[in-house]
C-alpha positions in Angstrom: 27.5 -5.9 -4.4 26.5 -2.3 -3.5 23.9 -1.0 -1.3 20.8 -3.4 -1.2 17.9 -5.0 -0.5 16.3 -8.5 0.0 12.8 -9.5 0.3 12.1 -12.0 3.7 8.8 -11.5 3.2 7.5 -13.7 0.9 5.3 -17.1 1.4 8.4 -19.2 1.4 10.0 -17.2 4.7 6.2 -16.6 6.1 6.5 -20.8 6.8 10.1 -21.0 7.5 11.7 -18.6 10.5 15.0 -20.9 9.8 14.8 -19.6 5.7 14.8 -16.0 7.1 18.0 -16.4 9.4 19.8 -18.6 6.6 19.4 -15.9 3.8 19.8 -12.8 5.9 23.3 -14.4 6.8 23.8 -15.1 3.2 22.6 -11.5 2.0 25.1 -9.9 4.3 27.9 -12.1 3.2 27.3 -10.8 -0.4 27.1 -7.9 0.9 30.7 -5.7 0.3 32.2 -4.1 3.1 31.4 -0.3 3.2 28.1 -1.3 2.0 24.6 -2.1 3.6 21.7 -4.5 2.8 18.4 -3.8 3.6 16.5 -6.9 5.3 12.6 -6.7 4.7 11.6 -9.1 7.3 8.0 -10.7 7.7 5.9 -10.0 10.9 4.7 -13.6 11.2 7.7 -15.2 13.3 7.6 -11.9 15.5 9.9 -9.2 16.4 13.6 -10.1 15.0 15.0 -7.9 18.0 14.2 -11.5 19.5 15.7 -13.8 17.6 17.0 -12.5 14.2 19.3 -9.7 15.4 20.9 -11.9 18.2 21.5 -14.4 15.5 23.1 -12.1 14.0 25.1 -10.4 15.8 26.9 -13.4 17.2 27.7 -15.0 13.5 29.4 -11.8 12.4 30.4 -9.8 16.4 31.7 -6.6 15.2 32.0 -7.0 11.6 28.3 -5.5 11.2 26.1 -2.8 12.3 22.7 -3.2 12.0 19.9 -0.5 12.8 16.1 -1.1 12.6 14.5 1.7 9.8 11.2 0.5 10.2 8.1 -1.3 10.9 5.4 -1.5 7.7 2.0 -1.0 7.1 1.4 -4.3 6.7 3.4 -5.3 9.9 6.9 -6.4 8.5 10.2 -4.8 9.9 13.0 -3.3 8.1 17.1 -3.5 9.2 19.4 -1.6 7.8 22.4 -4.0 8.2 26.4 -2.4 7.3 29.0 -4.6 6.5 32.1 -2.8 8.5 34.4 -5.2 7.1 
């Protein structure tokens, strides 16, 4: 799969903070190396510098590179997240 994005925003992910880390890990397995996949992540569970990068970066230790892009409007964050290899 090229360059991407997945929606963790909607009512399914606002009740589950467990969905959110289970199909961010997914999307970045499907994710090709030398590509990204954007992670659109609701602000209901909190900042996922807290508990959705660390996740993260300790299933996959240096074969990803995420960066935040941004916080929405309406309060959700965005993570740019490269698959290295």
């Amino acid at each position: 799969m090229r360059n991407w994005s997945i929606n963790l925003e909607t009512d399914e992910y606002l009740e589950s903070r467990d969905l959110i880390l289970t199909d961010a890990e997914k999307a970045i397995r499907d994710t090709e190396p030398g590509c990204y996949v954007n992670l659109a992540i609701a602000e209901v569970h909190g900042n996922p510098d807290t508990y959705l990068v660390p996740f993260l970066e300790e299933r996959f230790r240096n074969q990803i590179q995420i960066r935040f892009v941004d916080q929405c409007g309406c309060g959700g964050y965005v993570y740019k997240v490269s698959r290295l290899h």
